[in-house]
C-alpha positions in Angstrom: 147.8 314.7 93.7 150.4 314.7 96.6 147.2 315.2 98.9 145.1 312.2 97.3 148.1 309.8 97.5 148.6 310.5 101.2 145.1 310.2 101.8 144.8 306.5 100.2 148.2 305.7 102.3 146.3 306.4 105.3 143.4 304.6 104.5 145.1 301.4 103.7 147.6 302.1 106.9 144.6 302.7 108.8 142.5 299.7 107.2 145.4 297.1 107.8 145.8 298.3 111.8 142.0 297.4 112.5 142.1 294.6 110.5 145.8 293.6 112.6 143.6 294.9 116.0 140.6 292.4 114.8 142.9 289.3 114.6 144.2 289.7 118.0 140.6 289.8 119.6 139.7 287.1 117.9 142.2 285.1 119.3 141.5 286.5 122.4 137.8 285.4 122.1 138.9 282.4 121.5 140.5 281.6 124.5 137.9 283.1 126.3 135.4 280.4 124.7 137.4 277.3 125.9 137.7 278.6 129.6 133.9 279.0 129.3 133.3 275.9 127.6 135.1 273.9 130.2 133.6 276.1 132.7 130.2 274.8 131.5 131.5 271.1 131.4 132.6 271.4 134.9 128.9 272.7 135.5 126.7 269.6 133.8 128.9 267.3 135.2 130.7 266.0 137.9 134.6 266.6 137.0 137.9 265.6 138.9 140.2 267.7 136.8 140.9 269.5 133.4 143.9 270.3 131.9 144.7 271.9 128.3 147.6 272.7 126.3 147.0 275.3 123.9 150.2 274.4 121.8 149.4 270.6 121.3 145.7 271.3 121.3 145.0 269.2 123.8 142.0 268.8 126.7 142.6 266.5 129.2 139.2 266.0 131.2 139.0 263.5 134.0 135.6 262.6 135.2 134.0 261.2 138.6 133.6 257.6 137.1 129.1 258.1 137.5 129.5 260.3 134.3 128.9 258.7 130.6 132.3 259.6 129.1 131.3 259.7 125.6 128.1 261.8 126.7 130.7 264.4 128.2 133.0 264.4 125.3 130.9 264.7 122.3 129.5 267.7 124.4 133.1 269.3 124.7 133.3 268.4 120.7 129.9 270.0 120.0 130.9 272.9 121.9 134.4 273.4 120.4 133.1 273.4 116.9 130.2 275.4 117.6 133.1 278.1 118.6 135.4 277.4 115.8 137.9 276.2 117.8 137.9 272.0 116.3 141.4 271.8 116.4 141.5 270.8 119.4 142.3 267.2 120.8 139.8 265.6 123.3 140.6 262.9 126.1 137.8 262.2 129.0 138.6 259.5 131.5 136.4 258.3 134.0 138.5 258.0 137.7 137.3 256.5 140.6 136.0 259.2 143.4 137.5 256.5 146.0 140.3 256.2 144.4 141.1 259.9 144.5 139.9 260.1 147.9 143.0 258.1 149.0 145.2 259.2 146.6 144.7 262.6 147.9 144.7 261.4 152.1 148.2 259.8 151.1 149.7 262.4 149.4 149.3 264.2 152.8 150.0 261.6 155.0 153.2 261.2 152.8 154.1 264.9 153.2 153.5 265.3 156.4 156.3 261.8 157.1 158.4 263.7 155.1 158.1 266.6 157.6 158.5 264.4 160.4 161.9 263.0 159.5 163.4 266.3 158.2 163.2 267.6 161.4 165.5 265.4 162.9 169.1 266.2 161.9 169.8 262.6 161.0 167.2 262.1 158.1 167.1 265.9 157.1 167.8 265.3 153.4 165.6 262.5 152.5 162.9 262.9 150.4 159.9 260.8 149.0 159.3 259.2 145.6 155.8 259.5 143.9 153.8 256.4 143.5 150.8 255.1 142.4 148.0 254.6 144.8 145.3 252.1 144.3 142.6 250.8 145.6 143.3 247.2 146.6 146.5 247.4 146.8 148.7 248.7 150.2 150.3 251.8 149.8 153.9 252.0 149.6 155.4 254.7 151.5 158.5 255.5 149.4 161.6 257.4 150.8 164.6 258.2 148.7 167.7 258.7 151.0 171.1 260.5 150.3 173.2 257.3 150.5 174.5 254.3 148.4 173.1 251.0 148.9 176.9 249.8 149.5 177.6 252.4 152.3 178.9 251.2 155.3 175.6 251.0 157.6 173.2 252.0 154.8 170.9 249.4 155.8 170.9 249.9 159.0 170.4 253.7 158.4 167.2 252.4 155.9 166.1 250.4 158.6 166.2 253.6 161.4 164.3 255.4 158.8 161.6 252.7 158.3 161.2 252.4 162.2 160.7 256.2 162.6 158.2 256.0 159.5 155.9 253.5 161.0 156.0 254.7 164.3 154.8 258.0 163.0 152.2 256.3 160.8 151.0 255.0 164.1 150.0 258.4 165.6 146.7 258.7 166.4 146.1 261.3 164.5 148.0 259.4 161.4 145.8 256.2 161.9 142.8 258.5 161.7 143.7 260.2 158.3 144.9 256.5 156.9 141.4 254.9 157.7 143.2 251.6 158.2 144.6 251.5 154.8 147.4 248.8 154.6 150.8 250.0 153.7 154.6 248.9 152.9 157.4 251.4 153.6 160.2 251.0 151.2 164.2 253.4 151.5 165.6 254.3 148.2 169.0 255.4 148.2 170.2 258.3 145.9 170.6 256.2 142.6 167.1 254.4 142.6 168.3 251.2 144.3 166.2 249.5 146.8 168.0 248.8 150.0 165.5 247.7 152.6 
C-alpha cells in the first residue's frame, strides 16, 4: 500500500514539474514570436524605430512616412493574434526620413560643441539641453551652464560661450555636416533660466 501511495506521489510530483517546465517555454516562445514578428515588420517595410514594453504591453513602431500606417499596423495585429499574444497595445507613426536625417546630423553636431567647449577649462561643466528639431524651423543650439542668471558676469560668460559656439559651428568641417541649416544658440543657466 506504502509502495502504491509513493508511486501516485511521484506521478503527480512528476506530472506538476512538466506541466511547471511547459509554462515557462511557453512564455519563452512567446517572447520569441514578438522579436520575430517585429523582425518581419522591419522586413516588409521601411521602419525608423521599434520599441516595446513587455509590462504595459506596448509596441511603439515608427515608420519612414512612404508606408500606409494602418496597412503596417493591422499586420502587427494580425500577427500578434495569430501568436496568441493580443494583449498587446499597438502605436505606428509615420516620421519624416528628412526630418530624422537632421535630427540625427544635429544630435552630432551638438555633441561634438559640447566636446569642443569642455575642453577648455573655462566651460568644462556645461552641458546641452535636448530639443526638438524640425524641419522648417532653425535649430536651437541649447547649452545649460553651471551659473545663475543673477551672477555677477553671467551674461557676459553666456555671451563668451555663444561666441565660442558659433565660431565652432563655422568650421569647415561643421558647415559641411549642418548643410546650411539655420540655427539660434541659446545659454541656460543651472535652474532653466534663459540668460542670453
Amino acid at each position: 500500500m506504502k509502495l502504491i501511495r509513493n508511486i501516485v506521489f511521484l506521478s503527480c510530483f512528476a506530472l506538476l514539474l512538466t506541466a511547471c517546465q511547459n509554462a515557462d517555454t511557453t512564455s519563452n516562445t512567446q517572447n520569441k514570436d514578438l522579436d520575430t514578428i517585429l523582425s518581419d515588420i522591419s522586413d516588409k517595410y521601411v521602419v525608423l524605430s521599434v520599441g516595446t514594453d513587455s509590462k504595459s504591453k506596448d509596441i511603439k513602431v515608427e515608420v519612414e512616412d512612404t508606408e500606409d500606417v494602418d496597412k503596417v499596423k493591422a499586420d502587427i495585429k494580425r500577427q500578434l493574434k495569430e501568436n496568441d499574444l493580443s494583449a498587446y497595445k499597438v502605436d505606428v507613426r509615420e516620421k519624416n526620413v528628412k526630418q530624422v536625417e537632421k535630427e540625427n546630423r544635429w544630435l552630432d553636431i551638438e555633441n561634438k560643441v559640447l566636446v569642443d567647449l569642455q575642453e577648455n577649462k573655462k566651460y568644462k561643466n556645461v552641458t546641452y539641453k535636448k530639443t526638438d528639431v524640425t524641419l522648417k524651423q532653425p535649430v536651437t543650439v541649447a547649452i545649460v551652464t553651471p551659473i545663475n542668471k543673477s551672477d555677477d558676469g553671467a551674461h557676459q560668460y553666456s555671451e563668451n560661450i555663444k561666441r565660442e559656439v558659433n565660431t565652432f559651428l563655422q568650421t569647415k568641417d561643421i558647415k559641411k555636416k549642418s548643410k546650411g541649416d539655420s540655427y539660434n544658440i541659446v545659454i541656460y543657466d543651472q535652474d532653466d533660466q534663459v540668460i542670453s
